[in-house]
TORPA-4810 file (N, C-alpha, C, O; in nm, 3 decimals):
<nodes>
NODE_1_-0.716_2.072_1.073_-0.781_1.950_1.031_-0.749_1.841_1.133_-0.636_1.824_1.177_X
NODE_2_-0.849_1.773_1.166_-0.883_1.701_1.271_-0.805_1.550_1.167_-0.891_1.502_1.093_X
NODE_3_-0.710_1.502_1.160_-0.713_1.358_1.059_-0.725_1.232_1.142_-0.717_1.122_1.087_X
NODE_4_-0.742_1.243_1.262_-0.813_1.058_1.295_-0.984_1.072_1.246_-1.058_0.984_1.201_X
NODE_5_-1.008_1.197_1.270_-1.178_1.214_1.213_-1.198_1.192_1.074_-1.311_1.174_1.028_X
NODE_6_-1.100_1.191_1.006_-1.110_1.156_0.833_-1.152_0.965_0.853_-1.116_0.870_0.921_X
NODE_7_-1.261_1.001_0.730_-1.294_0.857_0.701_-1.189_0.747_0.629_-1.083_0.777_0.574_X
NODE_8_-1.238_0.630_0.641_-1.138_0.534_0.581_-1.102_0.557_0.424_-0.995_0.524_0.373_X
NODE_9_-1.164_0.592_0.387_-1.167_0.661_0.213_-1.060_0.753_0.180_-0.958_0.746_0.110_X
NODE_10_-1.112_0.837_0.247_-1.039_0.958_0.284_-0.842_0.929_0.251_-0.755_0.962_0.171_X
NODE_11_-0.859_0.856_0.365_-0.713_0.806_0.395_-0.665_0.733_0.332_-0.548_0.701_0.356_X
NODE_12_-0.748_0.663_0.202_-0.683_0.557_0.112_-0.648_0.677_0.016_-0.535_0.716_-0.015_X
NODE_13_-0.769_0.726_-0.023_-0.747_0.844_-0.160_-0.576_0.866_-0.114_-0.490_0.795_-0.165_X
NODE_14_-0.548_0.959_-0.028_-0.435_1.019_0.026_-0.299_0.931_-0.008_-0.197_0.959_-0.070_X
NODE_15_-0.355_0.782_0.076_-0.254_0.703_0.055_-0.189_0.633_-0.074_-0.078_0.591_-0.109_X
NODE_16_-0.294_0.643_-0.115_-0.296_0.561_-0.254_-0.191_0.669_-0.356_-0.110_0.606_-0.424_X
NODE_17_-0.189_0.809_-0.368_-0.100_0.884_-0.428_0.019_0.865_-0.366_0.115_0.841_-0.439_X
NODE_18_0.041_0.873_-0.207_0.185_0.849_-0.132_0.227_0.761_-0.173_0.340_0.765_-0.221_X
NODE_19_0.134_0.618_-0.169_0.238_0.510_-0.229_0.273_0.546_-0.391_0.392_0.555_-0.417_X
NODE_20_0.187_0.566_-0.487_0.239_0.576_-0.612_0.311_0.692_-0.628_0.312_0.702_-0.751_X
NODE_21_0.359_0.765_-0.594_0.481_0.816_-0.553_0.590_0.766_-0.495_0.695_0.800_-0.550_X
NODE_22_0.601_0.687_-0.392_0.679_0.631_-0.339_0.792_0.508_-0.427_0.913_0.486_-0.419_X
NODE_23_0.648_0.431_-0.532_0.691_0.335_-0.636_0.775_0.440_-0.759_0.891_0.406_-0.783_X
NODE_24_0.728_0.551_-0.826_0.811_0.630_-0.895_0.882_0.673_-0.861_0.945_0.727_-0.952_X
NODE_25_0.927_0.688_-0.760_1.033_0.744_-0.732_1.169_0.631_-0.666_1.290_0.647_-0.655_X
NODE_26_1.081_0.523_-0.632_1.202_0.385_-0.610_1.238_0.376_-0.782_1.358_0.351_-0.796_X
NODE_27_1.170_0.390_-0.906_1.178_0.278_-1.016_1.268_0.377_-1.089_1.350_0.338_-1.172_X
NODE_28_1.256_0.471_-1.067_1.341_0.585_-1.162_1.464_0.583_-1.079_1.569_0.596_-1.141_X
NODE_29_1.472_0.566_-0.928_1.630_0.575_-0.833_1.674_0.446_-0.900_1.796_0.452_-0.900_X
NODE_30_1.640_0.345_-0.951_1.621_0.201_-0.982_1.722_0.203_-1.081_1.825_0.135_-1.077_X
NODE_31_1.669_0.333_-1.223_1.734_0.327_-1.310_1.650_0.310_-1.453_1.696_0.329_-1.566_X
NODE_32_1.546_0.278_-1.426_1.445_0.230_-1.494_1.408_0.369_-1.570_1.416_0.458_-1.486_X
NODE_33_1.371_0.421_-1.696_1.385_0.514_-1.819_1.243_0.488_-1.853_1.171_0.555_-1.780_X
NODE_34_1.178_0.417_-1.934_1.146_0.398_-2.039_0.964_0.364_-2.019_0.925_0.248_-2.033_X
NODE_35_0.875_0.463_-1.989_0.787_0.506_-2.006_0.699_0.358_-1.973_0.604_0.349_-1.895_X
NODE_36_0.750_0.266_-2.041_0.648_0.156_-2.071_0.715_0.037_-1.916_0.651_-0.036_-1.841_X
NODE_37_0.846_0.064_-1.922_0.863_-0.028_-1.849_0.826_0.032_-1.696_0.772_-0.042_-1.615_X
NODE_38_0.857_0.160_-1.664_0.821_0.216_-1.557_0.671_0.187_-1.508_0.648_0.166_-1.389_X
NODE_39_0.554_0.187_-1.619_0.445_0.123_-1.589_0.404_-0.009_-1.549_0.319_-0.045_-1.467_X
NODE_40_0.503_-0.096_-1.650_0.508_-0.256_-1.622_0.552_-0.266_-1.447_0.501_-0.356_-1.380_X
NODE_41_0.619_-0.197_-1.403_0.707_-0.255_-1.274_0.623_-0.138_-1.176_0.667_-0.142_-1.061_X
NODE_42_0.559_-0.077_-1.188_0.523_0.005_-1.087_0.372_-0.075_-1.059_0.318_-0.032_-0.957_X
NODE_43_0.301_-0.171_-1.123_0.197_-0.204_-1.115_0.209_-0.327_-1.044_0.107_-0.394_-1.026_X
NODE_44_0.355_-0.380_-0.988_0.404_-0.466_-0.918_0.347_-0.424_-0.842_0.238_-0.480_-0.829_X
NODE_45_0.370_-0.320_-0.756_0.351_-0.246_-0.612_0.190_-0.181_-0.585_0.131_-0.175_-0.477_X
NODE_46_0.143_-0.140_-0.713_0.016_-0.077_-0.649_-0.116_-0.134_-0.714_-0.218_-0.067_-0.728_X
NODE_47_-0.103_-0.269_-0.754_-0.200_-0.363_-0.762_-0.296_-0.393_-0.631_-0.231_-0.379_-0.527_X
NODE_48_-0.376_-0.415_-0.617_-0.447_-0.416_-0.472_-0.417_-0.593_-0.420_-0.427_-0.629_-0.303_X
NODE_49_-0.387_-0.666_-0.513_-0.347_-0.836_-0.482_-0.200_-0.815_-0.411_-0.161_-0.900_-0.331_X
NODE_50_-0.120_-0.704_-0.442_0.008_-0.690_-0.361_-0.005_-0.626_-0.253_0.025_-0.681_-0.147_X
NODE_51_-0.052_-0.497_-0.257_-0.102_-0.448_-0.118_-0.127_-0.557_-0.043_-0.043_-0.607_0.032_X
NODE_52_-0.272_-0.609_-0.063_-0.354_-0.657_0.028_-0.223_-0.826_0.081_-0.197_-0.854_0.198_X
NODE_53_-0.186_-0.880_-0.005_-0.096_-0.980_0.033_0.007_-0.934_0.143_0.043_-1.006_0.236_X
NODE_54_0.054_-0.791_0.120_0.189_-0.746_0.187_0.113_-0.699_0.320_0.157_-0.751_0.423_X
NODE_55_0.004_-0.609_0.335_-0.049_-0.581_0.459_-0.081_-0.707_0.534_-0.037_-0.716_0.648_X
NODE_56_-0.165_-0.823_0.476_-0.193_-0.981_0.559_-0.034_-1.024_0.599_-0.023_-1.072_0.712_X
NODE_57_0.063_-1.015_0.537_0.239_-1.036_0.589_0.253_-0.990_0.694_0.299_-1.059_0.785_X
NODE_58_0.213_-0.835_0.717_0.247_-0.715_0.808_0.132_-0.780_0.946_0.165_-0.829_1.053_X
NODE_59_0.037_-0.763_0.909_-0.045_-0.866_1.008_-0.023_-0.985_1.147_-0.035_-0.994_1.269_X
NODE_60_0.021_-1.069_1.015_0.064_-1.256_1.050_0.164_-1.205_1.120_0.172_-1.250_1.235_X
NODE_61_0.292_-1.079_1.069_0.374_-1.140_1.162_0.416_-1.029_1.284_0.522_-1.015_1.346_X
NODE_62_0.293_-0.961_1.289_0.276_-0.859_1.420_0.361_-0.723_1.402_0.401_-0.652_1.495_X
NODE_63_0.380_-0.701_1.269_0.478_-0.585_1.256_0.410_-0.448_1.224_0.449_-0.349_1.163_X
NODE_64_0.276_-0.485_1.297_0.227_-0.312_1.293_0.164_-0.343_1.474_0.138_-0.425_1.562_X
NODE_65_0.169_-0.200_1.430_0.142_-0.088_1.623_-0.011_-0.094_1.623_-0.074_-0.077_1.518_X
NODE_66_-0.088_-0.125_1.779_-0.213_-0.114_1.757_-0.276_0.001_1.679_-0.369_-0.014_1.600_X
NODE_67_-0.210_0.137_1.710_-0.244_0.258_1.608_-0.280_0.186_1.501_-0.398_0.157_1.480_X
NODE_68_-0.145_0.136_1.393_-0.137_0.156_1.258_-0.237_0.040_1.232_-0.300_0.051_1.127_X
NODE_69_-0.266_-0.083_1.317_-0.384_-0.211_1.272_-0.528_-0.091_1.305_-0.599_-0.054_1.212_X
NODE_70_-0.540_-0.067_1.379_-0.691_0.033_1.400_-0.686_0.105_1.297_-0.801_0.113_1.253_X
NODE_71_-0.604_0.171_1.224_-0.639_0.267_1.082_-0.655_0.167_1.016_-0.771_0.155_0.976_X
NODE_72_-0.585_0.087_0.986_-0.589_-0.048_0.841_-0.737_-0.091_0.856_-0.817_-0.084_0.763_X
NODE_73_-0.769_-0.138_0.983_-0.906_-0.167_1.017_-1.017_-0.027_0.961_-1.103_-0.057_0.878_X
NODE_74_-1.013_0.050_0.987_-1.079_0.195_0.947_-1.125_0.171_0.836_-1.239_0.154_0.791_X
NODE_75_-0.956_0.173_0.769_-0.979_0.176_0.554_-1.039_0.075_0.518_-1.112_0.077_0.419_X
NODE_76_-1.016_-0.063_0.612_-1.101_-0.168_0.528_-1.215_-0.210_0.545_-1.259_-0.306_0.481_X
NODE_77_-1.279_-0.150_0.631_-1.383_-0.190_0.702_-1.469_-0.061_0.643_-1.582_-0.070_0.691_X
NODE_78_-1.462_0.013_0.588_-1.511_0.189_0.559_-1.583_0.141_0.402_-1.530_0.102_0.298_X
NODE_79_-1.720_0.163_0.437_-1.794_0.141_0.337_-1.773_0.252_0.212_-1.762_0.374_0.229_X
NODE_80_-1.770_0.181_0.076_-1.673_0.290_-0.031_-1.770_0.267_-0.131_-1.833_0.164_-0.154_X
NODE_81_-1.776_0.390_-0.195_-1.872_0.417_-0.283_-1.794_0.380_-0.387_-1.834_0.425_-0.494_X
NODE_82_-1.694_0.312_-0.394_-1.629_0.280_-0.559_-1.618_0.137_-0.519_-1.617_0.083_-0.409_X
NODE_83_-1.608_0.069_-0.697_-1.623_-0.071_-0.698_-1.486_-0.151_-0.701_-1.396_-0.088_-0.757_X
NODE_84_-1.464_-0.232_-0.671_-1.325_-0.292_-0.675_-1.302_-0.305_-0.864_-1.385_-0.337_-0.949_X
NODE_85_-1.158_-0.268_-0.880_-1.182_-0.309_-1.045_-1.049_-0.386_-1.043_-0.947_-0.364_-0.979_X
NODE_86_-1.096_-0.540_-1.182_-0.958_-0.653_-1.174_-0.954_-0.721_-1.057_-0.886_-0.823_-1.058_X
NODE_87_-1.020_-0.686_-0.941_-0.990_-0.846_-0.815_-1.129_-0.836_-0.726_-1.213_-0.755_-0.764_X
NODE_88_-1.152_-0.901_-0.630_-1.218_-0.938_-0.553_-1.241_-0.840_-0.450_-1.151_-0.774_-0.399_X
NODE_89_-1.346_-0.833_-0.423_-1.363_-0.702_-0.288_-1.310_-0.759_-0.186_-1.271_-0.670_-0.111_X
NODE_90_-1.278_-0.899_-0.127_-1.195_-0.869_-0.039_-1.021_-0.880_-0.027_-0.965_-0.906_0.080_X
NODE_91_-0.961_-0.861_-0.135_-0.878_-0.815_-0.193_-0.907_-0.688_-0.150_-0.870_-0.642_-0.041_X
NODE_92_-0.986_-0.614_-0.253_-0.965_-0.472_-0.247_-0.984_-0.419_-0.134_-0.930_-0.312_-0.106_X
NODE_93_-1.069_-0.488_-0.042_-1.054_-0.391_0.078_-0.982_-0.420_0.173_-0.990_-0.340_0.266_X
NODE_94_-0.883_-0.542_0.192_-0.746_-0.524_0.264_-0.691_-0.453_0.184_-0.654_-0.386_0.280_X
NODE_95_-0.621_-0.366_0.044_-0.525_-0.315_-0.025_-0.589_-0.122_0.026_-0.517_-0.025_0.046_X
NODE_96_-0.789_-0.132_0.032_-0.766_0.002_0.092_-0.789_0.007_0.209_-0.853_0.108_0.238_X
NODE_97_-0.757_-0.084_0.326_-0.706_-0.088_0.424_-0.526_-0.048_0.442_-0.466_0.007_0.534_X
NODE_98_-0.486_-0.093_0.333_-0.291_-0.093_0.358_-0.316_0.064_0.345_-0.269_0.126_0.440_X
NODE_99_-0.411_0.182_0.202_-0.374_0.292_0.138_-0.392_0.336_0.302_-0.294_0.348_0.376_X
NODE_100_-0.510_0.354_0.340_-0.545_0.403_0.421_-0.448_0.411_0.536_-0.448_0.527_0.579_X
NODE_101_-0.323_0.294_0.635_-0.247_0.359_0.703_-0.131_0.407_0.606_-0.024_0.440_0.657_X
NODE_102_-0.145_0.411_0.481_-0.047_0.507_0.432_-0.051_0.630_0.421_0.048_0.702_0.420_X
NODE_103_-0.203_0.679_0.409_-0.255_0.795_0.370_-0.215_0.900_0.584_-0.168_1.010_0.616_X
NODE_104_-0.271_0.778_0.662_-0.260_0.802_0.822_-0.100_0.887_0.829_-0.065_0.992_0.883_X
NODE_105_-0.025_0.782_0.747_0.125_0.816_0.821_0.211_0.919_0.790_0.297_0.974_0.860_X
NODE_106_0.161_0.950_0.621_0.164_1.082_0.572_0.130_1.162_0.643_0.204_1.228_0.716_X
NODE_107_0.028_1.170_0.636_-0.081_1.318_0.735_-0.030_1.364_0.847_-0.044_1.478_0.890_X
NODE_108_0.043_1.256_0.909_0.095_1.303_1.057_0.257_1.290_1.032_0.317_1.260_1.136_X
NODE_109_0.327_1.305_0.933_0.386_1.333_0.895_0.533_1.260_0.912_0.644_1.313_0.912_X
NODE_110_0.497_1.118_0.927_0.560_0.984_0.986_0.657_0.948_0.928_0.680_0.827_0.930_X
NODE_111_0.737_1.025_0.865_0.809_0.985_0.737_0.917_0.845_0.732_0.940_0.765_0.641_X
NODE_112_0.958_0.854_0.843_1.091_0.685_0.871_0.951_0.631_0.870_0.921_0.580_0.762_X
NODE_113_0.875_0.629_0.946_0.761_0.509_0.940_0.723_0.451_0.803_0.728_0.334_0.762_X
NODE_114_0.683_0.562_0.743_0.674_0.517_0.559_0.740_0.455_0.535_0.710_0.339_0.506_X
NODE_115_0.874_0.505_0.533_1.010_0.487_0.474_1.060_0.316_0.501_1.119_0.241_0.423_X
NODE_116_1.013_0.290_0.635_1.029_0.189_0.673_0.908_0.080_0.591_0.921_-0.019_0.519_X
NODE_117_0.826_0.132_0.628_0.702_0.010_0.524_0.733_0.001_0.421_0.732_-0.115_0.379_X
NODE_118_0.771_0.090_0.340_0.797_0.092_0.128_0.923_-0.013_0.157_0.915_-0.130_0.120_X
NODE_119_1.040_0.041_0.227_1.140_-0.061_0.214_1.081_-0.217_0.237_1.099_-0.312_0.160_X
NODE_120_1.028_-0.217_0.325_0.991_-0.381_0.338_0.878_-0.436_0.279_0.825_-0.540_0.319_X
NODE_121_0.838_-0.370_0.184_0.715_-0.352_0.066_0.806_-0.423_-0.095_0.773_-0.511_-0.176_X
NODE_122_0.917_-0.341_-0.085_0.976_-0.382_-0.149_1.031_-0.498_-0.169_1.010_-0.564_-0.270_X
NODE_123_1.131_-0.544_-0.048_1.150_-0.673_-0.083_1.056_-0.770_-0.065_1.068_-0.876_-0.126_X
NODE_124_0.929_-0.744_0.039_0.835_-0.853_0.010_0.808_-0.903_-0.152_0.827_-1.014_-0.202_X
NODE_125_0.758_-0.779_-0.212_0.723_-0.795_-0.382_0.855_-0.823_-0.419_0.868_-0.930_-0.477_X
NODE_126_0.906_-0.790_-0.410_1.038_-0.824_-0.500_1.102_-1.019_-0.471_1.167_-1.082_-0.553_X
NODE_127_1.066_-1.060_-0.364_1.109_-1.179_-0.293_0.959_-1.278_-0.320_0.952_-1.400_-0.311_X
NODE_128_0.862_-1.196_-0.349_0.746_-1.292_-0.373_0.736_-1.337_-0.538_0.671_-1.439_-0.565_X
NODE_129_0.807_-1.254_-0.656_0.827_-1.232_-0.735_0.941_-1.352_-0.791_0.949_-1.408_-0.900_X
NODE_130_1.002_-1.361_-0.698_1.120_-1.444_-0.731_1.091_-1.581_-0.705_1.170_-1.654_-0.765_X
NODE_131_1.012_-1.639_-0.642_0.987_-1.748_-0.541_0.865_-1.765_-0.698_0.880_-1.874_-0.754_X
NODE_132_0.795_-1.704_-0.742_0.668_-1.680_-0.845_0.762_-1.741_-0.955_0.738_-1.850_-1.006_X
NODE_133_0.847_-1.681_-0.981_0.913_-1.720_-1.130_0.997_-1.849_-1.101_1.045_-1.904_-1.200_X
NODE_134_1.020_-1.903_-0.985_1.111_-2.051_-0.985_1.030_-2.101_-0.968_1.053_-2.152_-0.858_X
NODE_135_0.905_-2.142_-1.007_0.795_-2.255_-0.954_0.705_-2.267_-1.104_0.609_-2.343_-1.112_X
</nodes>
């Protein structure tokens, strides 16, 4: 399988499970049990208003590789036969711009690279969260 030839879709579908994996498996290392709350706090992370906020971060402050901005560009720019649901299409299509170099970094099997984005995924949401509740 050829995967720069996969469409922007393609690579969100993909990504979009890596990250929600990535969030279950931070919220349960977390400590977090309880069915309801695991849902409450995992929807922190894979809301498309957090994506798309945390990829425009990753953006502004130059912390992706021309590679990984040309895939983001791919996913968001990749005309999608599904409708944005709960936000704004252009929301949703920076958030399947972010799936999409997630789905990229998987595939080629990038794993510190991930590893490195979720961590700083994290405290973005987690630090945007905090700054949200003192105001």
């Amino acid at each position: 399988m050829r995967i720069d030839l996969l469409n922007g879709s393609t690579l969100a579908f993909v990504g979009d499970a890596v990250l929600s994996l990535y969030v279950r498996d931070y919220l349960v290392n977390k400590g977090l049990t309880k069915t309801k709350e695991l849902q409450e706090y995992s929807v922190r992370f894979v809301r498309a208003q957090a994506q798309a906020e945390f990829v425009l971060h990753l953006i502004q402050n130059d912390l992706l590789s021309e590679e990984e901005h040309r895939v983001y560009l791919r996913g968001r720019n990749h005309k999608s036969d599904t409708k944005a649901k709960n936000t704004d299409i252009v929301t949703y299509r920076h958030a399947t711009g972010f799936e999409a170099l997630i789905g990229h970094l998987h595939l080629h099997h990038e794993q510190a690279r991930l590893d490195d984005l979720f961590n700083q995924m994290i405290v973005f949401i987690e630090k945007e969260e905090t700054v949200e509740s003192h105001t």
